[in-house]
VOZA-286457 format. One record per atom (N, C-alpha, C): residue in one letter; x, y negated, z. Coordinates in steps of 0.001 Angstrom, whole numbers, plus 500000, padded with zeros to 6 digits. Each point is the difference from the previous one (the first is absolute). Layout:
# VOZA-286457
aXYZ...
This chain:
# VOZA-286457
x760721331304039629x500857499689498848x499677500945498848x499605499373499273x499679500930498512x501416500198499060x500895501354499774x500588500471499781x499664500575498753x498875500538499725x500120500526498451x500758499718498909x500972500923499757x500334499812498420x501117498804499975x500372500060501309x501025498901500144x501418500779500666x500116501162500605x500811500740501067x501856499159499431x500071500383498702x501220499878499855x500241498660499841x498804498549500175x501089498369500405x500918500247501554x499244500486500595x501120500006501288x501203500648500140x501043499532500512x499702498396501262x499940499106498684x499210498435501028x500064498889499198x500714499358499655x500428499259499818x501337498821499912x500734499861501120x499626500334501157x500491499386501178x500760501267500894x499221500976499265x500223501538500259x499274500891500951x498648499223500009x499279500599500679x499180501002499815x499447501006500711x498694500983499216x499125499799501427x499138498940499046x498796499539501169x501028499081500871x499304500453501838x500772499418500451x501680500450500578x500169500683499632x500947501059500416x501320499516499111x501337500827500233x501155499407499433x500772498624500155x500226499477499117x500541498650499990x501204499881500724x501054499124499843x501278499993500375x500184499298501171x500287500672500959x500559499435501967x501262500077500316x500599498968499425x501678500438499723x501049498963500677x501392499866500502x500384499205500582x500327498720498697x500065498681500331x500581499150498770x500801500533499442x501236500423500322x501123500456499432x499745501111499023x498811500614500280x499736501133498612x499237499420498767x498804498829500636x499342499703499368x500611500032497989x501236499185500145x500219499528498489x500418501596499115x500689500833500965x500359501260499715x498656500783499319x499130500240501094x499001500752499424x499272498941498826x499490498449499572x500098499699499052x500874500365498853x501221500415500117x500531500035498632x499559501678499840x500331500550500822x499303501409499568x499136499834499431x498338499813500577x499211499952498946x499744499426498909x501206499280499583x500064499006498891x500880501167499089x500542500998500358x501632500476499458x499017501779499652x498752499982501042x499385501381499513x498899499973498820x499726498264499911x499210499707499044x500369500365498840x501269499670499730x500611499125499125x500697502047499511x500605500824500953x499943500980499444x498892500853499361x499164500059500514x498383500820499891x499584499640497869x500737498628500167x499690499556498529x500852500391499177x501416500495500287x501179500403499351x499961501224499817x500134500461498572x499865501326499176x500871500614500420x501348499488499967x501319500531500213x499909500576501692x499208499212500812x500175500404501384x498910502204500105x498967499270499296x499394500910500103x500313501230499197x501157500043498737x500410501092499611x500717500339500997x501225499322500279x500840500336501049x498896500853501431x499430499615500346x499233500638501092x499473501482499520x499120499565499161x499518501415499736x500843500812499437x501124499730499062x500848501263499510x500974500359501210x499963499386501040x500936501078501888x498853500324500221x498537499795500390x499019500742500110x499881501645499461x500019499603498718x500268501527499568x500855500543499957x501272499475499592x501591501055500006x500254499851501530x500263498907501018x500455500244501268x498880500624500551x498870498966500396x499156501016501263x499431500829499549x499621500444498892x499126501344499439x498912499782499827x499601498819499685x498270499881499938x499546500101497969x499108500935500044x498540499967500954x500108501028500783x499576499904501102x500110501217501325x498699500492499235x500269501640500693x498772501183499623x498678499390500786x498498500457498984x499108499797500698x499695501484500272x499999500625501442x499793501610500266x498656500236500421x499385501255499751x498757500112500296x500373501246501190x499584499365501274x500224500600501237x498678501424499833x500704501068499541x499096500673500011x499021500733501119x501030500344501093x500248500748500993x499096499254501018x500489498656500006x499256499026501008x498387500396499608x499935499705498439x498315499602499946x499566500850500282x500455501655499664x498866501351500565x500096499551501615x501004499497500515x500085500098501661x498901498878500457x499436499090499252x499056499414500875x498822499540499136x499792501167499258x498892500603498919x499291498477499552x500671498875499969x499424498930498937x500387499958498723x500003498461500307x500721499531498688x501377500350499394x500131499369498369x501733500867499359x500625498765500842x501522500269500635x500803499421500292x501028499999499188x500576498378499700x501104499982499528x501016499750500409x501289500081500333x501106499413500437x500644498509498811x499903499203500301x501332498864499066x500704500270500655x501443500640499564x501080500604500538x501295498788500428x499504499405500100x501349498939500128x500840500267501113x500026500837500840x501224500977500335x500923500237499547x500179500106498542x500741500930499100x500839498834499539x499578498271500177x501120499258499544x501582500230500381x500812499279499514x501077499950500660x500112499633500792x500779500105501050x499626499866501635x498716500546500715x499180500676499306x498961500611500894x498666499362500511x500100498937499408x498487499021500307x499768499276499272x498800499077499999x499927498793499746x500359498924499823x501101499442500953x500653499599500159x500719499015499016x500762501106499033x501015499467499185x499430499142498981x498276500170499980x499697499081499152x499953498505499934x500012499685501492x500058498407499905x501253500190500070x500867501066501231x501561498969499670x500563499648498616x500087501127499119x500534499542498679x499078498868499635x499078499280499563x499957498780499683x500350498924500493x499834499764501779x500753499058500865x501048499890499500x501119501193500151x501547499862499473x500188499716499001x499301500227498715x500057499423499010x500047498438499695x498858499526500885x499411498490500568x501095499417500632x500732500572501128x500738499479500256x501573499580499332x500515501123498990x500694499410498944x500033499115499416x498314500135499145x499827498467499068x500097499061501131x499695499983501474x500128498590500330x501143499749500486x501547500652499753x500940500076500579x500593499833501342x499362501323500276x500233500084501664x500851501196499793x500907500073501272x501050500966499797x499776500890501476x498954500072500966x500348500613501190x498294499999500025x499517501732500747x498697500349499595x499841500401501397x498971499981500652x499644500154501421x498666500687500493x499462500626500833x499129500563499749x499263500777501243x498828500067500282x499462500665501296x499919501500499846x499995500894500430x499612501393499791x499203500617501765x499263500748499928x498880500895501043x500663501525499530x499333500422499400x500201501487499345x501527500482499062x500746498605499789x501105500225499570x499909499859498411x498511500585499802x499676499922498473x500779498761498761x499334499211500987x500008498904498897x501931499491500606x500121499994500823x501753499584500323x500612501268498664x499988501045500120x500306500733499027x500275499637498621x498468499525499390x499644499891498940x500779498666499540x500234498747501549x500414498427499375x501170500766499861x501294500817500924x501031500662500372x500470500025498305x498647500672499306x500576501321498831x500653498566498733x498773499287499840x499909499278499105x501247498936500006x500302499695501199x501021499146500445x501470500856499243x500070500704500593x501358500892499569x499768500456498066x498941500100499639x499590500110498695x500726498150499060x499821499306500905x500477498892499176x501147498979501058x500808500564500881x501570499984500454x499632498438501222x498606500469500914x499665498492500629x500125500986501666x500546498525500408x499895500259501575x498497500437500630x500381500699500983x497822500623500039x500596499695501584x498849499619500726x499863499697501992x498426500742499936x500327500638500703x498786501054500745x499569499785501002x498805498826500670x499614500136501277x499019500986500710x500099500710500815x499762500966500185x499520500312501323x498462499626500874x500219501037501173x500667501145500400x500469499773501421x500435500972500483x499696501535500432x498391499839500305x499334501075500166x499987500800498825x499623498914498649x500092500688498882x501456500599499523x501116499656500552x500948500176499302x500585501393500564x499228500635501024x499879500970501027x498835500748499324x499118499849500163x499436501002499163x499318500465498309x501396498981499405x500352500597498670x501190499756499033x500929500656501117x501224500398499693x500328500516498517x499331500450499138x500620500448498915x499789498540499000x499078498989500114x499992498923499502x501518499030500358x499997500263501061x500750498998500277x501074500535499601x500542501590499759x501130500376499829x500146499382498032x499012500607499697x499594499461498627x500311498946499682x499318498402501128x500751498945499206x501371499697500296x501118500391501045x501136499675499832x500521500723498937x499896501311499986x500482500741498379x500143498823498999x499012499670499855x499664498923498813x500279498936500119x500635499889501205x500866498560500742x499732498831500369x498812500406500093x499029499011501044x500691499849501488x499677498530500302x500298499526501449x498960499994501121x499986501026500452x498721500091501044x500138499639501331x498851498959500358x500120498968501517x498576500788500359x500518500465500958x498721500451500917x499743498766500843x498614500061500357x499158498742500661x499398500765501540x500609499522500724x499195500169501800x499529499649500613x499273498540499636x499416499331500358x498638500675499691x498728499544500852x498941500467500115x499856501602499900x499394500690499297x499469501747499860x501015500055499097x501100499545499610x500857500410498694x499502500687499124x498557499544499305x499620500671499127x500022498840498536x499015500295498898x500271499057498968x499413498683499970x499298499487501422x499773498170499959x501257499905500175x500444499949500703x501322500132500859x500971499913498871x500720500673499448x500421500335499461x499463498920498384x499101499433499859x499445498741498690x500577498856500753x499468499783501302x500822498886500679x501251499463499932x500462501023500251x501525499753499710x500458499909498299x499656500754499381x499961499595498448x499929498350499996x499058499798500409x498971498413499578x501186498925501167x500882500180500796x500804499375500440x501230499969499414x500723501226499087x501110500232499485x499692498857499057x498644500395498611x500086498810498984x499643498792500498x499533499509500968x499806498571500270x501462499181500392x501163501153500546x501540499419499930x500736500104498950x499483501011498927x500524500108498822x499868500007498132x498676498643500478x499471499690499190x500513499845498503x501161499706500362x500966499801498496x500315501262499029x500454500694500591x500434501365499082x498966501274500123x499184499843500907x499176501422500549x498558500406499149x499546500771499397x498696500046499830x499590501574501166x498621499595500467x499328500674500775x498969501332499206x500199500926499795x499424500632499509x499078500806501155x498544499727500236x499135499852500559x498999501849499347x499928500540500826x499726501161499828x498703500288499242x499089499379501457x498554500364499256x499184498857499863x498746500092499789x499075498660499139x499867499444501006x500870499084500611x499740499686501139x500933498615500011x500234498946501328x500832499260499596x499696498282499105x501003498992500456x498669498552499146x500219500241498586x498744499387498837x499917499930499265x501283499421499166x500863500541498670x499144501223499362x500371501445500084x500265500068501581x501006501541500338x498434500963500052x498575500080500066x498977500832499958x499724500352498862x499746498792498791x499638500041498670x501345500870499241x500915499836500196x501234500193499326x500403501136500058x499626500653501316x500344501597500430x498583500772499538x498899499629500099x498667500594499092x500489500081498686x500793499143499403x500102499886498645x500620501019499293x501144500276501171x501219501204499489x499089501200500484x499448499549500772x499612501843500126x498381500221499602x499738499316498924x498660500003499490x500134501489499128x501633499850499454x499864501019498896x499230501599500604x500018500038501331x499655501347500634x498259499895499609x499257499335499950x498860499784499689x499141500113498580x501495499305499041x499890499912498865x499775501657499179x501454500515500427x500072501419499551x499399501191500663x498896499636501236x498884500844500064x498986499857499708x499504498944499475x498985499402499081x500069501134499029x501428499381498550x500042500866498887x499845501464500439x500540500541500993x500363501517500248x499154500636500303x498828499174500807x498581500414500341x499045500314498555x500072498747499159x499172500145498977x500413501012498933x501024500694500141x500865500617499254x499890501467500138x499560499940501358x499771501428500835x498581500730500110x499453499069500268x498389499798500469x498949499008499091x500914499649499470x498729499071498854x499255498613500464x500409500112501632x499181499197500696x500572499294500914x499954498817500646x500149499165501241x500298500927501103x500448499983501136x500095500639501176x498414499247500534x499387500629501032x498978499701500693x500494499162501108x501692500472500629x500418499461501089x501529499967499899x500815499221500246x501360499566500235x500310500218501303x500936500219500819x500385500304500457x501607499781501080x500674499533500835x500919500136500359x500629499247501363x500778500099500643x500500499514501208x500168498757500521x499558499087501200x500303499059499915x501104499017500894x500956499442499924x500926499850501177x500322498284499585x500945499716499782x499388498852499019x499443499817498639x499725501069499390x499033500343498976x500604499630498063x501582499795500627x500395500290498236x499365501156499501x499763501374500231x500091500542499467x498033500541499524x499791499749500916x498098499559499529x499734498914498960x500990499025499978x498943498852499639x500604500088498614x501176501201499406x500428499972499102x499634500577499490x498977501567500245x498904500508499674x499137499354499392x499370499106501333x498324499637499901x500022498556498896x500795499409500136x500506499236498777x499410499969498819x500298501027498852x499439500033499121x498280500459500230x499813501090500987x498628499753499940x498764499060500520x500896498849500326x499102498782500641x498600499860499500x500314499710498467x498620499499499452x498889501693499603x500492501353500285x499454501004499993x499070500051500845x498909498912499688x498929500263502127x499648500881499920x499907501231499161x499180501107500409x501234500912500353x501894499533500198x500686500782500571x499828499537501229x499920501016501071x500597499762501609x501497499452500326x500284499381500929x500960499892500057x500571500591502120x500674500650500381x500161500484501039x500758500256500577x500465499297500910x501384500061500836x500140500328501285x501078500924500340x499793500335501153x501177499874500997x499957499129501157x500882499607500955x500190500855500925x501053499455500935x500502500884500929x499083499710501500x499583501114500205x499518499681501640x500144500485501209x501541500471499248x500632500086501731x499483501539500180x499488498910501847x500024501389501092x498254499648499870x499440498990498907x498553500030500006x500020498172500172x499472499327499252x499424498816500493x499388499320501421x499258501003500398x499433499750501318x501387499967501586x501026500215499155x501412500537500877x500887498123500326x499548499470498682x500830499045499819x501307500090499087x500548501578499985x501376500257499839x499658500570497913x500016499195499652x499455500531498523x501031498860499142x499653499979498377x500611499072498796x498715499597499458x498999499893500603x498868499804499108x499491498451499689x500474499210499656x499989498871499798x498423499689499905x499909500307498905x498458499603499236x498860500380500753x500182501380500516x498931500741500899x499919499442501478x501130499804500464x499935499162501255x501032498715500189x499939498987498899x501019498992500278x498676498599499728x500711499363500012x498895498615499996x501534498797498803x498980499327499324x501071499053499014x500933498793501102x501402500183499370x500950499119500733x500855499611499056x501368499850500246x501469499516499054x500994500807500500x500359500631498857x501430500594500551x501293500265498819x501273499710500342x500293500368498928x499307499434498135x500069498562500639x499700498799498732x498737500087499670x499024500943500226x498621500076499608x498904500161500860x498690499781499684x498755500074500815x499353501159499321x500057501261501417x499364501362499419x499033500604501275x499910500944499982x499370501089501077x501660500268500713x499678500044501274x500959499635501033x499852500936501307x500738500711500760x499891499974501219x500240499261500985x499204499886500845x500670498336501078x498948500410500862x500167499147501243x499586499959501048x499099498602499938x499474499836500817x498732498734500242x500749498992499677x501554499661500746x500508498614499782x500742500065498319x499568501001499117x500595500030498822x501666500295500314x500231500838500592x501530500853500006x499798501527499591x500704500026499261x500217501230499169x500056501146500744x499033500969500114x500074501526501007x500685500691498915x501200500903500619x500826501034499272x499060500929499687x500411500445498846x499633501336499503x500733501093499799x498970501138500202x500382501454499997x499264500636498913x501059501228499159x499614500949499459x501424500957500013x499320501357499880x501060501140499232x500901499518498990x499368499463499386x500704499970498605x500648497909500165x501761500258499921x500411498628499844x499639499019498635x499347500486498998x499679499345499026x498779498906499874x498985500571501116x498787499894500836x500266498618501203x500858500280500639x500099499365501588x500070498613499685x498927499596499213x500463498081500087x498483499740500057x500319498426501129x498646499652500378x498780499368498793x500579499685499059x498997499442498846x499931500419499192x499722499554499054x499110500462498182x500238498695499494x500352500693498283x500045498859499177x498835499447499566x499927498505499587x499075499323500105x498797500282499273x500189500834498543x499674499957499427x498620501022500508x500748501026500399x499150501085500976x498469499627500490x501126498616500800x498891499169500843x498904499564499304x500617499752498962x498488499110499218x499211501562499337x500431501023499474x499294500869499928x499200500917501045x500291499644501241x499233500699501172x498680498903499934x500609498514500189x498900499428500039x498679499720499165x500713499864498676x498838499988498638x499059501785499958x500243500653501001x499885501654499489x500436500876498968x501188499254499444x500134500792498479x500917501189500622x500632499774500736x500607501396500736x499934499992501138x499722501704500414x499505500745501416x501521500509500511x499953499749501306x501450500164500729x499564501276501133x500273501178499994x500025501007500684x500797499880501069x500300500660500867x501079500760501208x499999500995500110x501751500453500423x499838501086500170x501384500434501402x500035500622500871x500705500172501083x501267501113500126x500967499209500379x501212501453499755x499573500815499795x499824501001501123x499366501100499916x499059500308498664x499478499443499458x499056500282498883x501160500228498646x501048498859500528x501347499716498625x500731501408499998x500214500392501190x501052501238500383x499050501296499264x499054499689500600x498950501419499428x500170499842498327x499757498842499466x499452500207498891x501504500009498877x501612499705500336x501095500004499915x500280501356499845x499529501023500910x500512501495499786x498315500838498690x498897499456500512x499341500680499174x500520500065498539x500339498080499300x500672499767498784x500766501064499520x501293500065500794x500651500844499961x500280501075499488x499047501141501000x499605500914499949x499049500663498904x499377498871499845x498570500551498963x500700499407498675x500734498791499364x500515499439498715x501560500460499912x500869500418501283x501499500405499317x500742498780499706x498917498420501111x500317498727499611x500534499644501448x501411499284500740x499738499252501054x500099498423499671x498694499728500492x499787498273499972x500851499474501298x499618498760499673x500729499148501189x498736500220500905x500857499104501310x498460500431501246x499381498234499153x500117499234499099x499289498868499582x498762501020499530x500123499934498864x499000500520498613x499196501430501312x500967500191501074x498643501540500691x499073499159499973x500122499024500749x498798498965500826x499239500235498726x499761499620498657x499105500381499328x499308501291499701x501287500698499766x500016501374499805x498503500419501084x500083499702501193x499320500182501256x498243499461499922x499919499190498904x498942499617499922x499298500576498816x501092500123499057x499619500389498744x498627501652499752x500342500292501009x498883501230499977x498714499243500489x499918499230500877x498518499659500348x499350498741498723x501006499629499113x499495499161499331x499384501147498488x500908501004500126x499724500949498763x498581500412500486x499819500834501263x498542500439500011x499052499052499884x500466498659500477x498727498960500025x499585500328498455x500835499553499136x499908500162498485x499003501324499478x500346501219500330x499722500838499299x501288500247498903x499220501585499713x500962500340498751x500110499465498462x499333498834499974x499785499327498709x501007498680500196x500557499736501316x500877498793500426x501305500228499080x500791498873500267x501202500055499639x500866499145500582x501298499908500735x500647499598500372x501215500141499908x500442498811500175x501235499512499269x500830499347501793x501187500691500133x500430500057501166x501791499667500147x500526499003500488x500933499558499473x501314500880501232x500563500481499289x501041500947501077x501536499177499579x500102498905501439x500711498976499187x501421500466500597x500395501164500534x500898500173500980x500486501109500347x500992500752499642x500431501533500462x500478500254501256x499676500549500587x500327500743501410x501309500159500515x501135500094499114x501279500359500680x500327498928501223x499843498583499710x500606499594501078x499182500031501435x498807501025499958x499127499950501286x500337501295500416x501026500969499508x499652501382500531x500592500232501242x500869498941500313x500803500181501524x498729499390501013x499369498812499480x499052499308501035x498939501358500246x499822500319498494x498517501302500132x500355501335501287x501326500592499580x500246500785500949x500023499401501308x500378498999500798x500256499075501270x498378500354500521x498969499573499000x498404499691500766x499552501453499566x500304501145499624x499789500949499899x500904501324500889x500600499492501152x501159500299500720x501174501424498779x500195499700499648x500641500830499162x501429499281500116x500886501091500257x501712498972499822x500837500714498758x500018499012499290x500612500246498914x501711499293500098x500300499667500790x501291499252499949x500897501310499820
């Protein structure tokens, strides 16, 4: 497939990128998710929508997040300059809040009054949590159980904010688990509910739509790069789990072929274990969750659970879009293994005066072998989409330390 100079038509009409994506949905959603993408069109063109967005962008979540030049890191693994895109520093602490505030917004204009939502890491339940109570709407939090166990200060976080949190026990109670049940609540409550769908993931136009909101992270390291350095990054950079927060990066630099683009998944206790999140690196293409992506499954096409440290991580697929960039080669998908996340979680730390989430370590963890590949003339641009507080009880647990 010849791709040149074309990156940003996809998805097509149908919502595909390549063969990947496209909507696998029960009838009963079908007309629903039609009017959405009829209702996100129809905003995307509205001035008024997009002042409204971007002026809570800057007065609520604080953007533009800092672009930091990790100093400490780069003498530590004598390459390339490292940068941090700080999107940590939003409100709520991640990435996150960038698609919810437009969903919720979306879901106003289409007058829905009750907002629903999957959360892993708590992050994004947080972030739908914040926005919800920001404009006086009922918020439902589905929530593994495992996760809701090992990240207690999220979860304490979204009832504060008066979120309704349903833990899920079915299967590994992690975040498929936990989308499942989402994707059963709106198929009974089709009338009043909008689904606010975390990461680029999900049937068409829940992949395109969540790239869209969180493109701006891409956008404003573009300017911040050229602003800093005069120049392009050599390499981009950042975590991959269902990959909002990469593809909102790598986004703007699609048509940059001489930028890299590089993502790095979770692999567990190691790929060769079985017990990993590595979709892309060891999954094969299936349907899950309304779309056709990189998948874990077994021979008869049933979904093998996934494992990682980090709950933001622990889901068996990748958004579609991913998919079509693993396959065309325009982006390289790394791994990297707890143990590598935990190590490279305290070095951060220690050496920047920064704690990341255990998401953004997994990069963090790679980010030195991609700097030396480079040399000291490299530059990288490294997306730290996630602050550490709500991992410091899990960090001490795998580090036997008792902090209770």
């Amino acid at each position: 497939m010849d791709t040149r100079n074309t990156w940003n038509k996809w998805p097509d009409e149908s919502g595909r990128f390549g063969e990947f994506g496209g909507r696998y949905v029960a009838e009963t959603l079908m007309p629903l998710i039609l009017d959405l993408e009829k209702e996100y069109e129809a905003a995307k063109a509205d001035p008024e929508f997009e002042k409204l967005y971007r002026g809570l962008m800057q007065d609520y979540v604080g953007r533009p997040s800092a672009m930091y030049f990790a100093e400490r890191l780069t003498e530590h693994f004598d390459g390339a300059k490292i940068y941090f895109k700080r999107d940590e520093l939003n409100h709520t602490g991640s990435h996150k809040v960038n698609n919810c505030l437009g969903q919720v917004l979306l879901a106003l204009r289409m007058g829905k009054t009750r907002i629903i939502a999957e959360t892993g890491a708590g992050q994004h339940g947080v972030a739908t949590a914040t926005i919800c109570a920001r404009f006086g709407l009922p918020c439902t939090v589905f929530m593994g159980a495992t996760d809701v166990e090992r990240q207690k200060p999220n979860v304490f976080r979204m009832k504060l904010l008066g979120a309704e949190i349903v833990p899920v026990s079915s299967g590994t109670g992690t975040l498929k688990d936990a989308m499942n049940e989402a994707l059963r609540d709106w198929v009974t409550n089709v009338h009043d509910t909008f689904y606010c769908i975390g990461t680029a993931a999900g049937p068409h136009p829940y992949p395109a739509m969540v790239r869209d909101f969180q493109s701006v992270i891409g956008r404003e390291a573009k300017a911040q790069i050229m602003e800093r350095e005069g120049r392009l990054p050599d390499v981009v950079m950042a975590c991959i789990g269902g990959g909002s927060n990469a593809i909102g990066l790598f986004h703007p630099f699609l048509e940059d072929e001489n930028v890299r683009m590089i993502g790095v998944e979770a692999s567990g206790h190691g790929i060769e274990t079985g017990e990993h999140a590595a979709a892309l690196n060891g999954g094969e293409p299936g349907i899950l969750h309304g779309n056709r992506t990189y998948l874990l499954q077994d021979g008869d096409g049933q979904i093998i659970d996934a494992h990682s440290i980090s709950a933001g991580l622990d889901y068996p697929g990748i958004g579609p879009e991913h998919s079509f960039l693993k396959d065309t080669g325009r982006a390289e998908y790394l791994t990297c293994t707890d143990k590598e996340a935990l190590d490279a979680f305290q070095l951060c730390t220690k050496l920047e005066g920064i704690i990341p989430a255990l998401e953004p370590a997994h990069a963090i963890a790679r980010v030195g072998d991609v700097a030396r590949e480079l040399g000291k003339d490299g530059l990288i641009i490294m997306n730290l989409c996630g602050r550490g507080d709500k991992d410091v009880f899990s960090v001490a647990g795998h580090l036997g330390i008792d902090i209770d």
